[in-house]
N, C-alpha and C positions, 0 to 999 in steps of 0.2 A: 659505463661512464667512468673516466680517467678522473681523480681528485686530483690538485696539485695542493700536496702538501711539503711543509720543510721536513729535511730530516733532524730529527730530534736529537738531544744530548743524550738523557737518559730515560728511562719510563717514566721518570715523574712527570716529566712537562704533558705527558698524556691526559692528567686528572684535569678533570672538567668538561667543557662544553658538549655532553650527552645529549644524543637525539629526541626529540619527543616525535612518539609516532602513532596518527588516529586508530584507534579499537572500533571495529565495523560489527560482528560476529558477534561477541559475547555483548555488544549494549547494543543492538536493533531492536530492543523492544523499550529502549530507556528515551525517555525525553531528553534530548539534547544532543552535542556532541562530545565525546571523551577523547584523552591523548595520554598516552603512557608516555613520563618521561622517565629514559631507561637507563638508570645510574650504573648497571651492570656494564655499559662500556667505558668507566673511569679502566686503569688497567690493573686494579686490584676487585676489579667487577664489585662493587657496592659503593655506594654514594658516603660510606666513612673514608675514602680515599681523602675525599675533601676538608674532611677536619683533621685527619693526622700530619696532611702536610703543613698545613694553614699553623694550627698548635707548633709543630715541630718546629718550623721556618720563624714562629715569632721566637720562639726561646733561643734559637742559633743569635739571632739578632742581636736578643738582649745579651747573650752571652752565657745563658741558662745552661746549656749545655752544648759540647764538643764533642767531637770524634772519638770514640773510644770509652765514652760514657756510657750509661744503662739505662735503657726507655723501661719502664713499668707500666700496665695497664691492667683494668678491670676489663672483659669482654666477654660477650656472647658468642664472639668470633671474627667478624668483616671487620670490625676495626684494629681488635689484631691482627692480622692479616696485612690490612693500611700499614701499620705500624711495622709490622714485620718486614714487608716490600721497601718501606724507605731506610729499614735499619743497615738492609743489606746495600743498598747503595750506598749510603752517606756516612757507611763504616760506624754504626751502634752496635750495642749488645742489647735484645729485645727481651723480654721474660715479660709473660703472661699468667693473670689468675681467671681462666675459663669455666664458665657454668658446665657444670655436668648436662645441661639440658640442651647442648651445645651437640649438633651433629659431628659423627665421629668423620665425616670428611670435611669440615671446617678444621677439626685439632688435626688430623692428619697432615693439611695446607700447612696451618703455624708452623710445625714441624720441619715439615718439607723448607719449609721457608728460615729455616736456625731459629725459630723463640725457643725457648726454654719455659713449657708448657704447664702451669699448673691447674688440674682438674679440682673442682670447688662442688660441691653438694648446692641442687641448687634450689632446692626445700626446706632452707632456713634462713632463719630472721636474718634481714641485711646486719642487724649487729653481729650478729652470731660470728665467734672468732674464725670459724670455718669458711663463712660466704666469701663468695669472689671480691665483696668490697675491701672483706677486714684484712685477707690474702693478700691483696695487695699493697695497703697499706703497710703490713707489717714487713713484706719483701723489700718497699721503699726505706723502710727506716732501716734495715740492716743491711742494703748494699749500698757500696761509699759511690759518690758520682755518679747518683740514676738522678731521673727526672720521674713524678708519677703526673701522668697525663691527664687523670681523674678527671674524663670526657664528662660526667651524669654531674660535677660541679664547675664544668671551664665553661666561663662565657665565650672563649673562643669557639665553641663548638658551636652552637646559636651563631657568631658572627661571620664564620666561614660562608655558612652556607645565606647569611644576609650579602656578601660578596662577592656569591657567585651562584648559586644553584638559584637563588630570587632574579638576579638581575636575569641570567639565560630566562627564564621561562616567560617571561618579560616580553623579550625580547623577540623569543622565537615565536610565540602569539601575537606579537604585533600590538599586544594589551588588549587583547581580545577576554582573557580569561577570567572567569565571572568565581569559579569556585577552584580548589584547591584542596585533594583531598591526599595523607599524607599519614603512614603510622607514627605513633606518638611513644617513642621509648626515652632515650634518655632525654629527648626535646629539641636536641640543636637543630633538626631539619625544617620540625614544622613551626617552629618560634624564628628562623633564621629567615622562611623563604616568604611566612606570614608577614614578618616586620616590614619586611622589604615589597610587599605586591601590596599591603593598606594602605603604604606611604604614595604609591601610585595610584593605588584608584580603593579608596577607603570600604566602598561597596563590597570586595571582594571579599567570598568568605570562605575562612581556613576551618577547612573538615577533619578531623583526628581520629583516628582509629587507635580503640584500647581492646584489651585480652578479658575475656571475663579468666575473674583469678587475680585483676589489678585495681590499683586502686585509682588511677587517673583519670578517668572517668567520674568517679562519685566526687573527687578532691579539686577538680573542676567546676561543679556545680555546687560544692556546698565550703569551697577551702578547708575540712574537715578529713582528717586521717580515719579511716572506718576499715581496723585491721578485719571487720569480719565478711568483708570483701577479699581476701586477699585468699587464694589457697592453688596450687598447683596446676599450669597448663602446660600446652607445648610448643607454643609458636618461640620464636627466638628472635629477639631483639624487638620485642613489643609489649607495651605493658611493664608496667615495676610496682612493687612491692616497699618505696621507696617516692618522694619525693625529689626528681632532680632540681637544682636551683641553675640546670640548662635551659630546664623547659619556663615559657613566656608563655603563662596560662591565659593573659590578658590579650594575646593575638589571637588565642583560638576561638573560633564559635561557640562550635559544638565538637560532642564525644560520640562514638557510635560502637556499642561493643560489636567482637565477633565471636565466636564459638571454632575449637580447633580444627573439630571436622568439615566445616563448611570452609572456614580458609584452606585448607589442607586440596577439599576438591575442588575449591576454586582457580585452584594454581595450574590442577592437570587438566580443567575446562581451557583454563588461558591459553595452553599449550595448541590445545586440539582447534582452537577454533581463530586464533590468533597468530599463531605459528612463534612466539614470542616464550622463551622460557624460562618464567620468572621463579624466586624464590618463595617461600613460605607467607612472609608476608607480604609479599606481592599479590599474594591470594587473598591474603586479610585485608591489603586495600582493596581490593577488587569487589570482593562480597561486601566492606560496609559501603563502597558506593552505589550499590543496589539495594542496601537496605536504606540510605537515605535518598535514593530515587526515591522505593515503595512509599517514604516516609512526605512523600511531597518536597523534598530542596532544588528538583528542577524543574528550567520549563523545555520551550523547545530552542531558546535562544541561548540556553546554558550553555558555556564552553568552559569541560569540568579538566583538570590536569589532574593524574592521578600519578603518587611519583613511586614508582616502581625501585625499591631499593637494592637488590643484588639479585643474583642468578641463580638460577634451578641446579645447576651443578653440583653446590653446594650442601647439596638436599638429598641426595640419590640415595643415599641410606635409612633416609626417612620419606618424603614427603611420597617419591617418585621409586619406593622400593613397596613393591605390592603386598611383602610378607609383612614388611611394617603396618601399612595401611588396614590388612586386616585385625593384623596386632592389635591394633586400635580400637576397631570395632566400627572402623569407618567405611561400612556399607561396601561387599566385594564387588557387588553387580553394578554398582556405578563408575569403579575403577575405568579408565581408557588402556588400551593397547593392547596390541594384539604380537603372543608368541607363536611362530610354527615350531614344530619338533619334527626334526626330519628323521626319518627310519635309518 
């Protein structure tokens, strides 16, 4: 089948309107039906395409910043990335403060892509002068004519995705969709596409996936900071140790932790049985909407979206690199794939 599409200006006009596409395989024993929607086709492959341009595009507006000025960000990686993809079109200087817990082929990407990369420890206190937040901060304040992006406190980040990743899913269910399951890091995904599918049908309810190791989860259910929740994982870009004031706690339902091993094999399950190759926590949504299957949240007339945030690619040193995985201690014999050695 031939599409007719225009031909485009630049890569930007490509962010947005992602496929959602039903999962058979890995949920035929789950009441319901499921849909991956797969933000890995925006064309910086992760669903932060959408808040960096949205962000960036307001500030050109107002006048915030111009050509020639300096983008600053906090990241785990896909949103610098975002940020990096449109620095280079729209003629910025990009400089990033990256979690060390951050795949070496994410920083690799930045790179590739001109940021000006800085690696940040990612086992201390978000005050901690060292963490990716204070890093950036402090790069903000002593380079003349940056803008800091500070995605974990811009309401634009939450609004981006209220006007446009809510409205597509919407749209392309036909308003069919009953649940909404969606990881919860800085917040703007699942408070942006929650705000926008309650306002259409109230019933609906927004599913969160946290890390054990975070605190959004316990700080949900009780609005209480409980640092003795908080201690070291490895998923990337899920879970914080921190409070963003992106995340709209008042949309979500419920929390549902994951564990890294089981997101981890949940991702190279997706692969094999799905043909679909998601990220890290593509895996972490994947496994908490089977544990709130097991948990009773569907029935058979559920139609669940589960938003599948970037790509497997990005991972190959970790998730989908087998000497990692055993690294890990994450079970050798369950690993998938198969290498020949030829003589």
């Amino acid at each position: 089948m031939v599409r007719n599409q225009k031909i485009n200006n630049t890569i930007l006009e490509l962010v947005g309107q992602t496929p959602i596409v039903q999962l058979h395989k890995i949920t035929k024993d789950l009441k319901g039906a499921y849909f991956a929607k797969l933000e890995s086709f925006n064309p910086g492959h992760s669903a932060k395409d959408r808040i960096a341009i949205h962000i960036i595009e307001n500030a050109e507006k107002k006048g915030i910043i111009k050509p020639g000025d300096t983008i600053v960000e906090t990241t785990s990686g896909n949103t610098g990335f975002s940020l990096a993809m449109i620095s280079m079109v729209k003629g910025y200087r990009c400089i990033l403060a990256v979690s060390s817990k951050s795949s070496q082929d994410k920083i690799d990407m930045l790179k590739t892509m001109g940021a000006e990369v800085h690696i940040c420890p990612a086992n201390v206190a978000a005050d901690d002068p060292r963490s990716y937040y204070e890093v950036a901060k402090r790069i903000h304040k002593e380079t003349p004519d940056s803008v800091y992006i500070n995605q974990y406190f811009n309401e634009l980040n939450s609004d981006a995705h209220y006007h446009s990743t809510g409205p597509e899913i919407w749209e392309q269910t036909e308003g069919k969709v009953t649940h909404i399951v969606v990881a919860s890091g800085t917040g703007g995904t699942i408070s942006g596409i929650g705000k926008y599918l309650k306002e259409q049908n109230k019933n609906v309810q927004v599913l969160a996936v946290d890390a054990f190791g975070s605190i959004l989860k316990k700080y949900h259910e009780t609005r209480e900071i409980d640092e003795r929740e908080i201690f070291p994982y490895r998923i990337e870009g899920l879970g914080k140790n921190l409070i963003p004031t992106a995340t709209n706690f008042d949309v979500i339902d419920f929390y549902e932790k994951v564990t890294d091993k089981d997101a981890a094999l949940k991702a190279r399950e997706i692969v094999t049985k799905e043909g679909i190759f998601p990220g890290y926590t593509s895996g972490a949504v994947m496994q908490a909407t089977e544990q709130y299957a097991n948990k009773g949240f569907f029935n058979e007339d559920s139609f669940v979206v589960l938003v599948f945030p970037d790509h497997g690619s990005r991972y190959m040193n970790k998730i989908y690199s087998d000497a990692w995985m055993e690294a890990q201690g994450f079970m050798k014999e369950e690993l998938n794939g198969v290498v020949k050695q030829e003589a």
